[in-house]
C-alpha positions, 0 to 999 in steps of 0.5 A: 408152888407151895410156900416154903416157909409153911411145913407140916408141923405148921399145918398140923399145929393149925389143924390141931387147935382148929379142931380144939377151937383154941387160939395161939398169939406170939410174943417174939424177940429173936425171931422178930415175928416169924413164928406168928408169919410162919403159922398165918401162912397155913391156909386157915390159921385166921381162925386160930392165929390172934396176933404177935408181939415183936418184943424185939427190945426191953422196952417193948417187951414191957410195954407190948407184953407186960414183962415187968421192968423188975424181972428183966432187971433181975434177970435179963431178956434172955432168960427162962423167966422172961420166955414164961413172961413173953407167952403169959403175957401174949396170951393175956394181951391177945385173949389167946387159949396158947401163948409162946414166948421166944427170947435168945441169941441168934448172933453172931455175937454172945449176949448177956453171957449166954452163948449164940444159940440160946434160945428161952421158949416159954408156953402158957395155956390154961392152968400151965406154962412151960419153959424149955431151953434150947442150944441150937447151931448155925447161922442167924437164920437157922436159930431163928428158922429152928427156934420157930419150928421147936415152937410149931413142934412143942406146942403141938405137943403140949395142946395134945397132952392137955 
């Protein structure tokens, strides 16, 4: 029986950074750890996963990531200046070569005036961070199972571009 929770893009993200000998840590909010669960299912992700941060309140995404106090102040924890903070600071406190940072709404209700589905995923790698956006529909579980695969599939993306 195969583990549902391990698809392709998992495997091939793992595959990817293996060959590269580069590593990946996770800063998460909404997903509360599940992108960090998702990867270490990939038989061989320990040479590759270097842990995660569940940044579930803005007290741990100061104290666990560094998110400074200033810059959830000025402009929240749903924000695309936190997601970069979130992966920048993953990757430092990890000693990773990637670091992604998930922060958003997965609901049921609106959050900090941004809608249910608003989903910040911030990538920081060597001389880079990126910041994407997402609007994604459904339930609690599927933002959350969507967020994760948007992270597998865009990093994959960006450690193929670099």
């Amino acid at each position: 029986m195969s583990d549902p929770l391990v698809d392709d893009g998992a495997r091939a993200l793992v595959a990817l950074l293996t060959a590269r000998g580069d590593t990946v840590a996770t800063a998460e909010s909404l997903t509360a750890g599940l992108l960090a669960a998702t990867l270490a299912g990939v038989p061989g992700a320990s040479a590759v996963l270097s842990g995660g941060l569940v940044t579930y309140t803005v007290d741990t995404k100061i104290a666990l990531a560094g998110v400074s106090r200033e810059l959830l102040d000025d402009v929240g924890p749903v924000a695309a200046p936190t997601a970069a903070a979130l992966a920048e600071g993953a990757r430092e406190r990890c000693a990773a070569t990637w670091g992604v940072g998930l922060t958003g709404v997965a609901g049921p209700e609106p959050h900090g005036g941004h809608p249910v589905g608003t989903v910040f995923l911030g990538l920081a790698g060597p001389g880079t961070t990126e910041v994407v956006e997402l609007r994604l529909d459904g339930s609690r579980w599927d933002i959350r199972l969507a967020a994760v695969h948007e992270a597998i599939g865009r990093l994959h993306d960006l450690v193929k571009r670099t």
